[in-house]
C-alpha positions as CSV (number, residue, x, y, z in Angstrom):
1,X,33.8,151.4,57.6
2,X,33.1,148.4,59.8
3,X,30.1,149.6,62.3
4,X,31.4,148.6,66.0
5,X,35.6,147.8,64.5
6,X,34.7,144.0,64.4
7,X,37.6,143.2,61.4
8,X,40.5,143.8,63.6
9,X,39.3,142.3,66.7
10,X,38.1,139.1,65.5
11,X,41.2,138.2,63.7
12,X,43.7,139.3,67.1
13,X,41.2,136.8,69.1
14,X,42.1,134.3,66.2
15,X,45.8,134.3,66.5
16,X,45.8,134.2,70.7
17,X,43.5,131.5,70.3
18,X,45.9,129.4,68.0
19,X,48.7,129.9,70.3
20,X,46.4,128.4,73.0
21,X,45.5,131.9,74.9
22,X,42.5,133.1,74.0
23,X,41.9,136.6,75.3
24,X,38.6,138.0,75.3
25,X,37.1,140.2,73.2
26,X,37.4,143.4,75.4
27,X,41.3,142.4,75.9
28,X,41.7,141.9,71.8
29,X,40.5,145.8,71.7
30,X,41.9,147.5,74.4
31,X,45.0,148.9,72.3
32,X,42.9,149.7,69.0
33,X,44.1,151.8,67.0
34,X,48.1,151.2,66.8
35,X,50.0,149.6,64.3
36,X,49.0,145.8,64.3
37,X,52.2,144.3,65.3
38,X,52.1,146.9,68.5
39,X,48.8,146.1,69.1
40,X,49.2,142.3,69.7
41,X,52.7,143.3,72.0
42,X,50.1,145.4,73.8
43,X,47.9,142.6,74.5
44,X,50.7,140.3,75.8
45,X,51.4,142.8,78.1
46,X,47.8,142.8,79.4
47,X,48.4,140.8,83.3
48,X,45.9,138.7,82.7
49,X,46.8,137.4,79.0
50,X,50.4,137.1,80.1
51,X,49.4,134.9,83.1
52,X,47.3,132.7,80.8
53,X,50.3,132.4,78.7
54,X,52.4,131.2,81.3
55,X,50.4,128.9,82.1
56,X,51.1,127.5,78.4
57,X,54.3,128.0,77.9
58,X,55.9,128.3,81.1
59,X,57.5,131.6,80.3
60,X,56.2,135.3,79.8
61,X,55.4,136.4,75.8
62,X,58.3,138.0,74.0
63,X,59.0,139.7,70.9
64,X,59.6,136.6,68.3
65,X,56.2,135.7,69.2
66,X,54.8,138.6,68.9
67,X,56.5,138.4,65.1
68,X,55.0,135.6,64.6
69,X,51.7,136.1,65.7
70,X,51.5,139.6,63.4
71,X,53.1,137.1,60.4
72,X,49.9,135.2,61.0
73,X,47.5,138.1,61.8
74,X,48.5,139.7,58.5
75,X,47.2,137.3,55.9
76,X,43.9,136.3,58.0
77,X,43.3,139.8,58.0
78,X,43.5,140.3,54.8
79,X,41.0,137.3,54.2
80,X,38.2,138.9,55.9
81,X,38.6,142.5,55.2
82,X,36.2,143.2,52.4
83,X,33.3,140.9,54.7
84,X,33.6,144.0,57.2
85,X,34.0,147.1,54.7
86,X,31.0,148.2,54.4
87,X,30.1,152.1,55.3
88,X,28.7,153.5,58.5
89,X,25.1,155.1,57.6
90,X,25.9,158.2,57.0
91,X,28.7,158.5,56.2
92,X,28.2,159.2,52.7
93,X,25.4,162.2,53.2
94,X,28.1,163.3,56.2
95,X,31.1,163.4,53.0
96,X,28.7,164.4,50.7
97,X,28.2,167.8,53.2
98,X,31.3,168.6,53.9
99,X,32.5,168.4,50.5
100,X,30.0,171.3,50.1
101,X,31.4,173.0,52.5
102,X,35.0,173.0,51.1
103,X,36.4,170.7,53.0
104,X,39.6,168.1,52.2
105,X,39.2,164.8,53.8
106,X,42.2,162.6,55.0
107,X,42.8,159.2,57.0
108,X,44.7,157.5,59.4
109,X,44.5,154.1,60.0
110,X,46.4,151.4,61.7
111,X,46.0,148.7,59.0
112,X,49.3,148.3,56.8
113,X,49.4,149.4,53.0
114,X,48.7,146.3,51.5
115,X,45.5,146.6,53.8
116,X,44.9,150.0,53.3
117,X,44.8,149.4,49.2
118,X,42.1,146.6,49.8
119,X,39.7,149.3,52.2
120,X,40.2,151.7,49.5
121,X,39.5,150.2,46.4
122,X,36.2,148.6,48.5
123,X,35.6,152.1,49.7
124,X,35.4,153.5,46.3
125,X,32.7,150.9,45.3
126,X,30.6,152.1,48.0
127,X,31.0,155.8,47.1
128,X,34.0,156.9,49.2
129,X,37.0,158.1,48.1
130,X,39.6,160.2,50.8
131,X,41.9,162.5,49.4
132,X,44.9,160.9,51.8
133,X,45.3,157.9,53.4
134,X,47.9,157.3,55.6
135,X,49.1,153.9,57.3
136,X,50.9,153.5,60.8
137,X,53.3,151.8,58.9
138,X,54.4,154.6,56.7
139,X,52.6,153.5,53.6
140,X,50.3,156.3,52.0
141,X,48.0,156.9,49.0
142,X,47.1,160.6,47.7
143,X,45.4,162.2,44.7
144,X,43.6,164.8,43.6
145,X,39.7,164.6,43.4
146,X,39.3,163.0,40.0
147,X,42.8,161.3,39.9
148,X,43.8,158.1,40.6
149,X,45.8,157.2,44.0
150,X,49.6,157.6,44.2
151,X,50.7,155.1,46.6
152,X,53.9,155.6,48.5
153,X,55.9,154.7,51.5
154,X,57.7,156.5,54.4
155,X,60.6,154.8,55.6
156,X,60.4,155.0,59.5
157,X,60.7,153.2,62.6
158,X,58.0,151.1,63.2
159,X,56.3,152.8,66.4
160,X,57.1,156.5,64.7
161,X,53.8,156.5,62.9
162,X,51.6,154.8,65.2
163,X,49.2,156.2,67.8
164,X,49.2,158.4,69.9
165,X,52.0,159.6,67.3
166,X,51.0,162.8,65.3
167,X,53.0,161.9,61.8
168,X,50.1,160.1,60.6
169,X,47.9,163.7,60.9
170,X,50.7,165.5,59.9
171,X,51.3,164.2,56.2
172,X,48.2,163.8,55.5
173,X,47.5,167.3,56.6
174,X,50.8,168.0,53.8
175,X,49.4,166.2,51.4
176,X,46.0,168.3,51.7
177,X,47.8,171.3,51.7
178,X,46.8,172.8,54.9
179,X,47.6,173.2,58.5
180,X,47.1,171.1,61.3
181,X,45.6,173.3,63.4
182,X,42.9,174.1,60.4
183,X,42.2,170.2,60.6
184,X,39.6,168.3,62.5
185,X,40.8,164.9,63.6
186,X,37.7,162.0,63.9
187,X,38.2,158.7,65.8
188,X,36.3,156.2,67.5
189,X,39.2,155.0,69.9
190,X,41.0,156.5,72.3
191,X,44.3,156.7,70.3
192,X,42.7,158.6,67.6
193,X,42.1,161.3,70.5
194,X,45.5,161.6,71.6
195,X,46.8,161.5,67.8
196,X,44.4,164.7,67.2
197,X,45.5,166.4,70.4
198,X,49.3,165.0,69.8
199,X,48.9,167.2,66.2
200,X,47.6,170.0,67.1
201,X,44.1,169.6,65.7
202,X,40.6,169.5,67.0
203,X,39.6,166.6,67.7
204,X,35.9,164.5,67.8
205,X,35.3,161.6,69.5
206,X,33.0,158.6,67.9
207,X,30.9,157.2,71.1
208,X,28.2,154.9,69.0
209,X,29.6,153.2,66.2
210,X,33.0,152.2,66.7
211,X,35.5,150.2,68.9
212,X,34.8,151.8,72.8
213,X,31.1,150.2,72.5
214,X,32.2,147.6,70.1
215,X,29.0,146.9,68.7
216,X,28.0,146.2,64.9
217,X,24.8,147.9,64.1
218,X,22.4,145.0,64.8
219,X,23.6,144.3,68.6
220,X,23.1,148.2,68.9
221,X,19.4,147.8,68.0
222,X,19.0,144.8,70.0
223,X,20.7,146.7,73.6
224,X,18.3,147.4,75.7
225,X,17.5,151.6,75.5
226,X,18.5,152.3,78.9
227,X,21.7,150.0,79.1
228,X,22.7,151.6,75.5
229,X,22.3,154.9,77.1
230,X,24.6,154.3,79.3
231,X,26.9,152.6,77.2
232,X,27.4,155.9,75.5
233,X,27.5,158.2,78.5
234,X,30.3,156.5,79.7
235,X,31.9,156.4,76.6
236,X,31.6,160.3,76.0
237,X,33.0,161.1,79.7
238,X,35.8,158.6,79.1
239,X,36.8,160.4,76.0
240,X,36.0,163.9,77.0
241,X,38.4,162.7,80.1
242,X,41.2,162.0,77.4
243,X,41.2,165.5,76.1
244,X,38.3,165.5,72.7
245,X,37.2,168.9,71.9
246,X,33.8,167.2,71.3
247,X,31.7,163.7,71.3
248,X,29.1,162.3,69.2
249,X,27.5,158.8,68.3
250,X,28.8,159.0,64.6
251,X,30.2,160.3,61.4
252,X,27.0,161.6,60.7
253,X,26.3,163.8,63.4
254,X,30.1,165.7,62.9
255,X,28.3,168.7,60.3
256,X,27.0,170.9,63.0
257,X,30.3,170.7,64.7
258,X,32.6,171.8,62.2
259,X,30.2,175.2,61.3
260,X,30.4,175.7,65.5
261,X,34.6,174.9,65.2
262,X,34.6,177.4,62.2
263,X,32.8,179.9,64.7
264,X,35.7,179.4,67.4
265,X,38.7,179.8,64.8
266,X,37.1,183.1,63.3
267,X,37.0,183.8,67.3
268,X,40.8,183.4,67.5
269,X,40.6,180.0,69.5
270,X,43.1,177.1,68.7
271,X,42.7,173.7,68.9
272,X,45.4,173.4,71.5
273,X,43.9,173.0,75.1
């Protein structure tokens, strides 16, 4: 959902920009992927933000704002979710595939539960329903194929669950009933990476679609070929550099992997590098 990760990002540049520090947009990203509330620490931590806010307030950021900015991020989040839920093209032929080929599908996402329940319930109007989702803030939702959700919560610390943290794989990979090292983690940051590595699992980096080129689908076909290129390529080798087993532009390219990550396991090969 959300071609080029604009929900998040917009709304973080919202709530710097109310407390009179904007940050750009490459600064609102940087950390994607992490529970929200680390995620905006993580950008007051950025030197340059922290300068700026200084400059403001006289004084460095610290943790009752960063409370209050996620108190404020939370509900104008909320607001604009369902404007950015729409599905990746193909995405749906990609589930649709590997639900033929026996697969379980699980989630991890750094959006609380109460966010988590709105992408869901829009994800099922366009066709896609996970069999686990799992939140960096402990909430989860599980079912079997033709049940409804069961939503729960895991009562944790609050970094515990977040990225680069492997709990998030982990129960979900409970909840499916298998192992992590039978699992295939898929991300389009680099936090997703290190959570796949972090659990064990193989792990497939997103280059095209999501936050490293940060680019919804219509500033994709507007890029110049050669500069998109490029884009990518640098993308791939920044991930590949992070540890991903493999790279490609999008969901729908992961089928041929997982036949050729099949082929390894029958090999004897493990996920772990």
């Amino acid at each position: 959902m959300d071609y080029g990760c604009y929900a998040p990002a917009i709304v973080f540049q919202q709530v710097f920009a109310e407390k009179k520090v904007p940050v750009t947009m490459e600064e609102a990203r940087k950390p994607m992927g992490a529970h929200k509330k680390i995620h905006i620490r993580k950008i007051t931590e950025d030197a340059g933000v922290s300068e700026r806010w200084i400059m403001v307030y006289q004084r460095v950021p610290n943790e009752q704002d960063v409370e209050e900015m996620f108190n404020r991020f939370v509900p104008l989040q909320l607001a604009c979710l369902k404007d950015y839920a729409d599905l990746i093209p193909g995405t749906l032929e990609a589930v649709a595939e590997l639900r033929r080929m026996g697969l379980k599908i699980g989630s991890t996402t750094g959006y609380t539960g109460e966010m988590m329940k709105v992408l869901l319930e829009e994800a099922a109007r366009r066709g896609y329903a996970p069999d686990a989702s799992v939140c960096s803030t402990g909430d989860f939702a599980f079912k079997d194929i033709n049940d409804p959700y069961q939503f729960g919560k895991m009562f944790c610390q609050e970094e515990s669950f977040s990225r680069p943290n492997p709990q998030m794989c982990d129960l979900n990979a409970r909840f499916l009933g298998v192992k992590p090292s039978n699992c295939v983690k898929i991300g389009d940051t680099l936090g997703d990476i290190k959570e796949g590595l972090n659990a064990g699992m193989w792990t497939v980096g997103l280059a095209k679609t999501g936050n490293e080129l940060g680019l919804n689908e219509q500033e994709v076909q507007e890029l110049p070929l050669d500069n998109l290129i490029n884009k990518i390529k640098a993308i791939k080798e920044k991930m590949y550099a992070h540890g991903a087993h493999y790279v490609v532009d999008s969901l729908g390219d992961i089928t041929p992997l997982i036949s050729i990550i099949n082929s390894r396991m029958a090999a004897g090969e493990r996920a772990v590098k």
